[in-house]
C-alpha positions as CSV (number, residue, x, y, z in Angstrom):
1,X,37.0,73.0,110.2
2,X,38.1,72.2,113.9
3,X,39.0,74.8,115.8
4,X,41.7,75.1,119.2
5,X,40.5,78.4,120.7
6,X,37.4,80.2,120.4
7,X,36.7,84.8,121.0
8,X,33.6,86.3,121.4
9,X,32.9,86.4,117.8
10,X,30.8,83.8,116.4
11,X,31.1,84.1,112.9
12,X,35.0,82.0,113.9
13,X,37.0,84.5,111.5
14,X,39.4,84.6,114.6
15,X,38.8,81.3,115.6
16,X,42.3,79.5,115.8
17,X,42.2,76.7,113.8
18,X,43.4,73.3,116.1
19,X,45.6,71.8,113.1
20,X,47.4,75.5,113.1
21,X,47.7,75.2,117.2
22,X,48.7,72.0,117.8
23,X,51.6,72.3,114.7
24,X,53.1,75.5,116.7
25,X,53.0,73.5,120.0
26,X,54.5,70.8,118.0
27,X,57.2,72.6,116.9
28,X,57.4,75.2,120.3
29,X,58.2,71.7,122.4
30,X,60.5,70.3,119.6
31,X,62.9,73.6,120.5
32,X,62.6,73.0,124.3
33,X,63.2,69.4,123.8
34,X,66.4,70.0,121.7
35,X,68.4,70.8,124.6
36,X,68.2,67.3,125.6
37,X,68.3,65.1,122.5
38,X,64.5,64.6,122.3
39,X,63.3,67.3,119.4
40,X,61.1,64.0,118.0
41,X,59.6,63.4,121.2
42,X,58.8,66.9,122.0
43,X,57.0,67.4,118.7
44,X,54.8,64.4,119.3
45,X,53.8,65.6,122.3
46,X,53.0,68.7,121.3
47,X,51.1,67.7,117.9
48,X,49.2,65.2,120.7
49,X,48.0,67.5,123.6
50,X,44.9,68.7,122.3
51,X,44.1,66.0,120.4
52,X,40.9,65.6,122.5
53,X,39.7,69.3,120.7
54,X,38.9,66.8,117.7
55,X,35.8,65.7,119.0
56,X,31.6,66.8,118.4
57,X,31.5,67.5,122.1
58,X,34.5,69.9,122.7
59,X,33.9,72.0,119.3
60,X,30.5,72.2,120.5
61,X,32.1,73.9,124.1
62,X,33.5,76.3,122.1
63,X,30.3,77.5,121.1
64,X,28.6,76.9,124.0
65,X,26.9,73.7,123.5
66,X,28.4,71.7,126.3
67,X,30.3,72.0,129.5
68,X,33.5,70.9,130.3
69,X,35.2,68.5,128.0
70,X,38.1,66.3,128.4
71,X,40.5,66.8,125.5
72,X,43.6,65.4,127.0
73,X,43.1,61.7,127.4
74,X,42.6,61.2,124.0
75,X,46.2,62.3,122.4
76,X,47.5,60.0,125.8
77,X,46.0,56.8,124.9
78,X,46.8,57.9,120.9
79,X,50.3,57.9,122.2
80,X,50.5,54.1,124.0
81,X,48.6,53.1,121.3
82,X,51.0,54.4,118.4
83,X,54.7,54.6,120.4
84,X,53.9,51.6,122.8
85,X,54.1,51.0,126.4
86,X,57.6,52.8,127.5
87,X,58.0,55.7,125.2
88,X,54.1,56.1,124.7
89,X,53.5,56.1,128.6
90,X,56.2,58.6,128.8
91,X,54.2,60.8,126.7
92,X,51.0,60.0,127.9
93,X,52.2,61.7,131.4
94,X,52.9,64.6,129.5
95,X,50.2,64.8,127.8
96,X,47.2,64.2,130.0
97,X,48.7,66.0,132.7
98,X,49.2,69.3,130.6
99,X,46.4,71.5,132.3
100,X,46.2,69.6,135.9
101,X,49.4,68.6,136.3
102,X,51.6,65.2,136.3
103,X,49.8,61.9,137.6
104,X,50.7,59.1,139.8
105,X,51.0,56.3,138.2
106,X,48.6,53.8,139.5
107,X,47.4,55.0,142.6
108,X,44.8,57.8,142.7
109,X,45.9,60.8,144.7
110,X,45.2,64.7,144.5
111,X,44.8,63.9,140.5
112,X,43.2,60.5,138.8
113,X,45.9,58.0,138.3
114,X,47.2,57.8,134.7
115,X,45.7,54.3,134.4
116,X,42.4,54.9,135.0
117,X,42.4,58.1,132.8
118,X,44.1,55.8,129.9
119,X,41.0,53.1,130.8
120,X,38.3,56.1,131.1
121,X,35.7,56.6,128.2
122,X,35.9,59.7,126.7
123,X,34.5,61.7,123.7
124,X,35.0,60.1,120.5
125,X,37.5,61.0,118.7
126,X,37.1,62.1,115.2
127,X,39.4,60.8,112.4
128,X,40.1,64.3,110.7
129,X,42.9,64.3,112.9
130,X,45.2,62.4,111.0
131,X,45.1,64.3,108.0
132,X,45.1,67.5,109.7
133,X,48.5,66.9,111.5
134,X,51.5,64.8,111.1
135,X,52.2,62.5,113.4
136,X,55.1,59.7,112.7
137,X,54.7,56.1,113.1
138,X,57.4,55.4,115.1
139,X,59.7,57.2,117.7
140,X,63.6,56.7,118.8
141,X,64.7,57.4,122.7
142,X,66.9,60.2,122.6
143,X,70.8,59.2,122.7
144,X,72.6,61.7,125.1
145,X,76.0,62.3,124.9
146,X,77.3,63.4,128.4
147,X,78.7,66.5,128.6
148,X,82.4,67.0,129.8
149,X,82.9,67.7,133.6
150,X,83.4,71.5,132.9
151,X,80.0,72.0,130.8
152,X,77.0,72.1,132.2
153,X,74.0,70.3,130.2
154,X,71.1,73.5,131.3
């Protein structure tokens, strides 16, 4: 069992589970996404955002066994790996910037460049992942239809 979030118990009856997190995300970002044509893309990105929480190293943070663990990376370079370099590198700005914030592109700056995050070695990612969660093999831009001149789109 993999969990998202840990309590002060240590017997995990309260644990969340990471499959049940990452699914509500999933379908949280799918709703916000909606108002611009991109439900699909917003899922994805949530299902993906933790995906770094499936590794030895961050389940052992939650119980105390290591430090800090990157868990964001991973569901970036999942995302160019599965939905390509346009659409997946979309995503993977999302994703790895979803606790410190968006990066730069190629140049480092206040935050690590999303290149050299995407070419960093991180914790290994464990394969119970893709039977815990759904995640489709392709993805579609969104198609906008633009409003008329007297509705707003927000």
């Amino acid at each position: 069992m993999f969990y998202a979030h840990s309590t002060d118990s240590m017997n995990r009856d309260d644990w969340q589970r990471l499959s049940d997190h990452l699914n509500a995300v999933g379908q949280l970002a799918a709703h916000f996404a909606e108002r611009f044509a991109a439900q699909d893309i917003g899922r994805v990105a949530g299902l993906l955002h933790d995906l770094g929480k499936y590794t030895e190293e961050f389940q052992g943070r939650l119980t105390g066994d290591y430090g800090r663990v990157d868990h964001s990376t991973a569901g970036a370079k999942v995302a160019v790996e599965r939905f390509g370099p346009r659409l997946g590198r979309l995503l993977a700005y999302c994703i790895a910037g979803h606790h410190a914030g968006l990066a730069n592109g190629r140049d480092p700056g206040k935050r690590s460049a999303l290149q050299d995050r995407l070419a960093a070695r991180i914790p290994h990612l464990l394969s119970a992942w893709q039977d815990e969660i759904g995640l489709p093999d392709s993805l579609n831009s969104p198609r906008l239809k633009y409003p008329r001149k007297d509705r707003a789109i927000f």
